[in-house]
TORLO-129191 format. One record per residue: y, z, x of N, C-alpha, C, O, CB in turn; residue in three letters. Coordinates in steps of 0.2 Angstrom, whole numbers, plus 5000, padded with zeros to 4 digits. Atoms other than C-alpha are relative to their C-alpha. Glycine has a CB too. Example, Ala and Ser with C-alpha at 12.3 -4.5 7.8 and 13.67 -1.06 7.14 Angstrom:
% residues 2
499450005004497850395062500650005004500550035009500050064995ALA499449994996499550365068500550034996501150044999500249935002SER
% end
This chain:
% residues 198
499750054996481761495155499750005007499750055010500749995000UNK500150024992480961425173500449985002500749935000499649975004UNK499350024994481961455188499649965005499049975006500550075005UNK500450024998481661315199500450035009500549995013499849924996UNK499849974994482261415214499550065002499450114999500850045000UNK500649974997480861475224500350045007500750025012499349925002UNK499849964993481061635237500049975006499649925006499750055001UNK499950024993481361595254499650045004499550105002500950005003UNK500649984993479961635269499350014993499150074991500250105006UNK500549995006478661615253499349975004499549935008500149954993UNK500350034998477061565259499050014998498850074998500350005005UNK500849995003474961555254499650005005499849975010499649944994UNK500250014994473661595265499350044996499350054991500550045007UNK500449965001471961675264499950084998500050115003500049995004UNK500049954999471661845258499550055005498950035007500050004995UNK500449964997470961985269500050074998500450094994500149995005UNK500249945003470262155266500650055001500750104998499350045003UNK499249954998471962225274500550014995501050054994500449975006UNK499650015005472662155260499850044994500250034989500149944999UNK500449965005471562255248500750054996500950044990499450055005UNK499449955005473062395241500449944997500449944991500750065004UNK499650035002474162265239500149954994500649944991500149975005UNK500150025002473162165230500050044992500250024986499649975005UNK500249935004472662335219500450004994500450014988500050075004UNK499249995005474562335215500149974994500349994989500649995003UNK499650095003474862145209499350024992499550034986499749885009UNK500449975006473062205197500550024994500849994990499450065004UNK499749975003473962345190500549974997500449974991500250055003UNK499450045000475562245188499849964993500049974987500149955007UNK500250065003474762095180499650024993499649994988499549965005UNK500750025005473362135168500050084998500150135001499049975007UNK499949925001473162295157499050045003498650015007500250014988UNK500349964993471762425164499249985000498849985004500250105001UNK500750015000470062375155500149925002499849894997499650024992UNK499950065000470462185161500150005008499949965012500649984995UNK500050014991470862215181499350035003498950065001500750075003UNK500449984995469962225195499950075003500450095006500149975005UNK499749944996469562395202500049995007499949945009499650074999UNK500149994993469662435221499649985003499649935007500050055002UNK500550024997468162435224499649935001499349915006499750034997UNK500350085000467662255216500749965006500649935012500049974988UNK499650034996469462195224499550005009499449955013500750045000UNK500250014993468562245241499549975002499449935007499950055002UNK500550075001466962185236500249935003499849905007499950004994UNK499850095001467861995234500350005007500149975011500849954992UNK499650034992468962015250499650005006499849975011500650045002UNK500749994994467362075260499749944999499849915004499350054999UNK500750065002465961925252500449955002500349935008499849994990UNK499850065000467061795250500749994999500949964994499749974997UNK499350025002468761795255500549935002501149925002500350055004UNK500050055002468761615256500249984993500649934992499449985001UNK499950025003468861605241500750034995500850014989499549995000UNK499349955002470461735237500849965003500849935008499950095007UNK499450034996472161665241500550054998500450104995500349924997UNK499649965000473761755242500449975000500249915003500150055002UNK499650035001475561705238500450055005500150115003500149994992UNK499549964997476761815250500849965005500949905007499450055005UNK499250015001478561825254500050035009499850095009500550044992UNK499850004994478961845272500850055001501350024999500149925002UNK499549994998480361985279500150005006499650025008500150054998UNK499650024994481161965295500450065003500750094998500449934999UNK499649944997481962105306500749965001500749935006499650035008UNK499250034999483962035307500050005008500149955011500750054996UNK499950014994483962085323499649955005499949905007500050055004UNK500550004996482262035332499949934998499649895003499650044999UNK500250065004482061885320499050005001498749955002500549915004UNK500849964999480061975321499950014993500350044990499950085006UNK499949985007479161975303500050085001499650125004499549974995UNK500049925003479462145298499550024995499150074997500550024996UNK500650005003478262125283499849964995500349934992500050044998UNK500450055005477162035271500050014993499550054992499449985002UNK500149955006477562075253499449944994499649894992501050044996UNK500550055003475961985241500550004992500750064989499050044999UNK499850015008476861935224499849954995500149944990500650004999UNK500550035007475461825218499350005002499350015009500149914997UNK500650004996473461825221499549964995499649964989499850075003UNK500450055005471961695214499350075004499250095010499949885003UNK500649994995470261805217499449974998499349974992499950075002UNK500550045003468761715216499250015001499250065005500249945003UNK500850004997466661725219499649944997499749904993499650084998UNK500550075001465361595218499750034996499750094997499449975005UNK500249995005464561635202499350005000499149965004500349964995UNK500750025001462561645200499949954994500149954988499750074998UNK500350055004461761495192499850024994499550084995499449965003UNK500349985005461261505174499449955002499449905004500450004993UNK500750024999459261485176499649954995499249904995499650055001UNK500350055008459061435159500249934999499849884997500450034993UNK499450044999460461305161500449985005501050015004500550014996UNK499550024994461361245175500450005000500850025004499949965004UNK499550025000462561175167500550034996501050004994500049965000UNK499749975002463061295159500150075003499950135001499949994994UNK499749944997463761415171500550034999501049995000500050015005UNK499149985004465261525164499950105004499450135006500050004984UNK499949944996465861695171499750044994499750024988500950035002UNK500449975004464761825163500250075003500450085009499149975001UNK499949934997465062025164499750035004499950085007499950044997UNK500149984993463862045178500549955006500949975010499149985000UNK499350004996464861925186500650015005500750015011500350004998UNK499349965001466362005184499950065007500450075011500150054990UNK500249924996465662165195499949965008500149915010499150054996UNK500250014992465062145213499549945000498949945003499650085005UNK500550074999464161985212500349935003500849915001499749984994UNK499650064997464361825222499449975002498950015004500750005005UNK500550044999463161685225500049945004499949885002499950004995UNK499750064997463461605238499549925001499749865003500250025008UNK500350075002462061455235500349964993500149904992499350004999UNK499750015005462961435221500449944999500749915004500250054999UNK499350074997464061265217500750034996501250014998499849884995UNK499649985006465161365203500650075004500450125006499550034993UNK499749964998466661445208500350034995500750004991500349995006UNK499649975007467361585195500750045003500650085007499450064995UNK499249974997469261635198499850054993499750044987501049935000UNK499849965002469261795191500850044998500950074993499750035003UNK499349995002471161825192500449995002500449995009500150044999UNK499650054998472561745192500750054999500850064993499949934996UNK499249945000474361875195500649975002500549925006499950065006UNK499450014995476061835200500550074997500450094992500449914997UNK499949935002476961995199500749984994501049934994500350065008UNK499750025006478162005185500849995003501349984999499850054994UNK499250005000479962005197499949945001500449915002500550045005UNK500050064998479261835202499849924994499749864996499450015005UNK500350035005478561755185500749964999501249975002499650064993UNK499850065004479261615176500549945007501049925007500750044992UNK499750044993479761515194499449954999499449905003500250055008UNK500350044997478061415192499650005006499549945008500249975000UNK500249984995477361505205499250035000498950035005500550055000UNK500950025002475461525195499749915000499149895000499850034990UNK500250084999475561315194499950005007499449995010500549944998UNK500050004989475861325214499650045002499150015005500750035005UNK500949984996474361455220499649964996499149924998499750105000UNK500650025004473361405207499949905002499349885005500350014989UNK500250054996473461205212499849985008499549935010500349974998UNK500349994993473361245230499650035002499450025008500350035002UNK500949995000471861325228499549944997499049925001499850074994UNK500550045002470961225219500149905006499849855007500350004989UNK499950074994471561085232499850005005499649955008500649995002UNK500749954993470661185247499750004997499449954999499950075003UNK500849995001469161225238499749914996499149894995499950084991UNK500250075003469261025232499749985008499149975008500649934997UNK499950064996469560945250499350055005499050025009501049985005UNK500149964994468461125260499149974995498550004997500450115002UNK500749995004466861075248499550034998498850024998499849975001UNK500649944999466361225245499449994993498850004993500350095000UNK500250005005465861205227500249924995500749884994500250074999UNK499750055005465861075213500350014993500349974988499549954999UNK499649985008466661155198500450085001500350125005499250004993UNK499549945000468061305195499950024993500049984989500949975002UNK499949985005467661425179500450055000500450095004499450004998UNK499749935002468761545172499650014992499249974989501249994998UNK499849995007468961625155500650034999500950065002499750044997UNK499349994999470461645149500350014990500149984984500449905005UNK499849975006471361725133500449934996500749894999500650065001UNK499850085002471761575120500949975000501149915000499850004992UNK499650024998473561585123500349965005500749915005500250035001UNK499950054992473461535143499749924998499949875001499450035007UNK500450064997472461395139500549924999500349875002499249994995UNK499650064999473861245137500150015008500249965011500750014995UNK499650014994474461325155499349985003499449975009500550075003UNK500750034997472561275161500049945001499949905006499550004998UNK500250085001472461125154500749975005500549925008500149974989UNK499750044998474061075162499949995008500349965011500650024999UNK500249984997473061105177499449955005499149935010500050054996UNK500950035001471561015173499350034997498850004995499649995006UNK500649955004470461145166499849994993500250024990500250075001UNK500250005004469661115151499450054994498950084996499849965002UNK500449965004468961205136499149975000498949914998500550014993UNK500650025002466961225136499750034994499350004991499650025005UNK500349985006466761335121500550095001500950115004498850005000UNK499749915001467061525117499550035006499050005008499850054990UNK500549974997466361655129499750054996500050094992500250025007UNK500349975008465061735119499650085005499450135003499249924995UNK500249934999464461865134500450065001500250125001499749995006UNK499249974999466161935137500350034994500650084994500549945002UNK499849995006466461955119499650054998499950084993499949954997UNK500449945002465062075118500050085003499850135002499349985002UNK499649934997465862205127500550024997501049994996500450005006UNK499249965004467062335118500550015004501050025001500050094997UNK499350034998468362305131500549954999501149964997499949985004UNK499950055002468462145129500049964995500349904995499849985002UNK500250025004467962115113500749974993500749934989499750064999UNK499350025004469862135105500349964999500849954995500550025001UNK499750085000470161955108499549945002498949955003500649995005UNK500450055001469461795109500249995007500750015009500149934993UNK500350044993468961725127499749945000499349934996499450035003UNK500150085000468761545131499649995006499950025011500749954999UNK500150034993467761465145500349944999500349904994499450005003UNK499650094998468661315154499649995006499350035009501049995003UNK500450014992467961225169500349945001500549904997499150005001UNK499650074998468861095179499449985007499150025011501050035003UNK500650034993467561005192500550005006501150015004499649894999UNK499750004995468160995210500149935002499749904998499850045005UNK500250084997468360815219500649995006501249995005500249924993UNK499750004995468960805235500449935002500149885004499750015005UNK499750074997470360675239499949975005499749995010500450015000UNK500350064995469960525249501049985003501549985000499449914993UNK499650054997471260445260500149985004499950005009500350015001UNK500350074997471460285265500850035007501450065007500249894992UNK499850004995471860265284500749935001501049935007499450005004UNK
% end
């Protein structure tokens, strides 16, 4: 069941490399261990291009001081500009180099590598909310014209409710014994920055 009672001092913002453990944790949390980011790549994304990283965090407050006390992360999008396929332009999809220390910033394709909400926060609707608040910045900041994942065929109704669309199976991803245990989908949703009338 979704609760539709959302924590109090919640709020999205940028990530930054300070946030790096934090981020390490929500990994661990989320995703089993051949499927997360390591450290390293996390630092990588939050160094290259933390533009394109968001974070979900919850706000504590000192009772007395009313001064935050601290910032605890309990969802995160991380993202990088993908390298152009040369062959195909248009068909750019997260590929296992990708995946690793790579980002491209001429690039128009932006690939969200992962999408977390920690599990005491799950089922509140709380991956619809970073997830369309990202993609609502990266529409209106124009960095790029299109958003790829891959995504296990379960998620993909919660995409589509989203906008994202299925492009086919990913077939480079699949070629990994990691990854291999399940079927992988690419989706891609175009970006378009809203217009509004004065």
């Amino acid at each position: 069941m979704v609760s539709s009672t959302l924590p109090l001092h919640m709020y999205i913002r940028p990530l930054i490399v300070e946030d790096a453990k934090q981020v390490s944790m929500l990994e661990t949390q989320g995703f089993p261990q051949n499927e997360r980011a390591s450290p390293e790549i996390i630092n990588y994304r939050l160094t290259a291009c933390p533009e394109l990283c968001s974070g979900l965090l919850i706000r504590e407050f000192d009772e007395d001081t009313k001064e935050v006390k601290q910032e605890n992360l309990i969802g995160h999008i991380l993202g990088t500009k993908i390298p152009k396929n040369t062959s195909n332009p248009n068909k750019t999809f997260i590929t296992l180099e990708s995946m690793g220390k790579a980002h491209s910033e001429p690039s128009d394709t932006i690939g969200i590598h992962s999408l977390v909400i920690s599990p005491n926060y799950q089922k509140k609707n709380l991956a619809t909310l970073l997830l369309t608040d990202h993609i609502q910045k990266l529409s209106n900041q124009e960095v790029g014209k299109k958003i790829v994942i891959i995504a296990h065929e379960p998620l993909v109704p919660f995409y589509e409710r989203v906008g994202f669309k299925v492009a086919g199976e990913n077939k480079d991803v699949a070629k990994d014994a990691q990854f291999a245990s399940t079927k992988w989908l690419d989706m891609v949703r175009e970006l378009v920055k809203e217009e509004y009338e004065n």
